[in-house]
C-alpha positions as a printed NumPy array, in Angstrom:
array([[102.156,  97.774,  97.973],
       [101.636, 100.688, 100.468],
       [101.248,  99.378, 104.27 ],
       [ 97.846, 100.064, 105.905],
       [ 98.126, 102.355, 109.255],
       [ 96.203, 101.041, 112.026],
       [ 93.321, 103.658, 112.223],
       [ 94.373, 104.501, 116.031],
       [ 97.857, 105.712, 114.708],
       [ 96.703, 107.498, 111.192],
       [ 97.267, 111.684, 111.257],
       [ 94.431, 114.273, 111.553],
       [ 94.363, 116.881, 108.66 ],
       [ 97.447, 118.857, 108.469],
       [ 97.421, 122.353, 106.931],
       [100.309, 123.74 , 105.042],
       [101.871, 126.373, 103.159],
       [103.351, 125.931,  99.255],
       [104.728, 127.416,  96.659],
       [104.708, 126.077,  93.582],
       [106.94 , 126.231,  90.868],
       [104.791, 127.496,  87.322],
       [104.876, 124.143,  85.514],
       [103.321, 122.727,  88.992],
       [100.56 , 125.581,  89.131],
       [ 99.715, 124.573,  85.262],
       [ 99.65 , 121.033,  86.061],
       [ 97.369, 121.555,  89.013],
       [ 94.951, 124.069,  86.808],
       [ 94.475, 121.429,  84.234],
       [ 94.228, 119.077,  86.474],
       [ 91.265, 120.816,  88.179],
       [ 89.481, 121.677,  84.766],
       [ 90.203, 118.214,  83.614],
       [ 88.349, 116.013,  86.523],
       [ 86.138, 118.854,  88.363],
       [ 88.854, 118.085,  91.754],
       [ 89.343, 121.008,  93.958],
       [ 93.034, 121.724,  93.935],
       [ 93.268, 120.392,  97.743],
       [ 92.003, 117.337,  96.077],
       [ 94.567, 117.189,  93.475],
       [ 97.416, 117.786,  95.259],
       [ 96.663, 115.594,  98.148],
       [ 96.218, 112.621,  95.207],
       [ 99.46 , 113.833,  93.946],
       [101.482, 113.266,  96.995],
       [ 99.878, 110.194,  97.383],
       [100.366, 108.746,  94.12 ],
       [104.284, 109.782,  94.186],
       [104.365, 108.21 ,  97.444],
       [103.262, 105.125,  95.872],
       [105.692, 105.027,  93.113],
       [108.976, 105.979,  95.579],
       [107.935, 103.206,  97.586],
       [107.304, 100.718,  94.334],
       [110.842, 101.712,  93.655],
       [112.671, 101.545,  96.643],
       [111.342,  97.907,  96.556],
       [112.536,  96.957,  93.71 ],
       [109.603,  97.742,  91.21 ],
       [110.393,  99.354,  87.827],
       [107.578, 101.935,  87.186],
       [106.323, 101.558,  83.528],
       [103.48 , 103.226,  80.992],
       [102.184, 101.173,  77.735],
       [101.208, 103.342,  75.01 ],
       [ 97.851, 103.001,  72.553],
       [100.338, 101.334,  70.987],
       [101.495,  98.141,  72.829],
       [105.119, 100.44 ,  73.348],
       [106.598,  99.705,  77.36 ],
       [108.588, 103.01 ,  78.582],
       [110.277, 102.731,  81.838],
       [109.104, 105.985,  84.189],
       [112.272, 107.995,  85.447],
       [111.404, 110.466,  88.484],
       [113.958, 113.034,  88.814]])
């Protein structure tokens, strides 16, 4: 689903500057301790992966988790 840049036209590294609200530090923290990621690394995944889902949706895609137990739940980002 997500369009390939053309290498030529792909950004450098970009540095910035966030805050993050305390649920957002704890996800990040056990995020880290749960894969060995640096938090760069996790929060550069995160974007990406929520950049994946918005664009899913805004095609038309419904987002959607299966449980252990064969349950379907539609994903609602708010």
């Amino acid at each position: 689903m997500t369009r390939q840049v053309p290498d030529d036209r792909r950004p450098g590294n970009e540095r910035y500057s966030i805050t993050l609200v305390p649920p957002a530090v704890e996800a990040v923290n056990l995020l880290t301790a749960a894969t060995g990621l640096t938090k760069t690394d996790v929060i550069n995944r995160a974007v990406q992966v929520y950049a994946f889902i918005e664009e899913c949706i805004r095609e038309g895609s419904d987002v959607l988790l299966r449980n252990r137990d064969g349950e379907i739940e539609r994903v609602h980002i708010v």
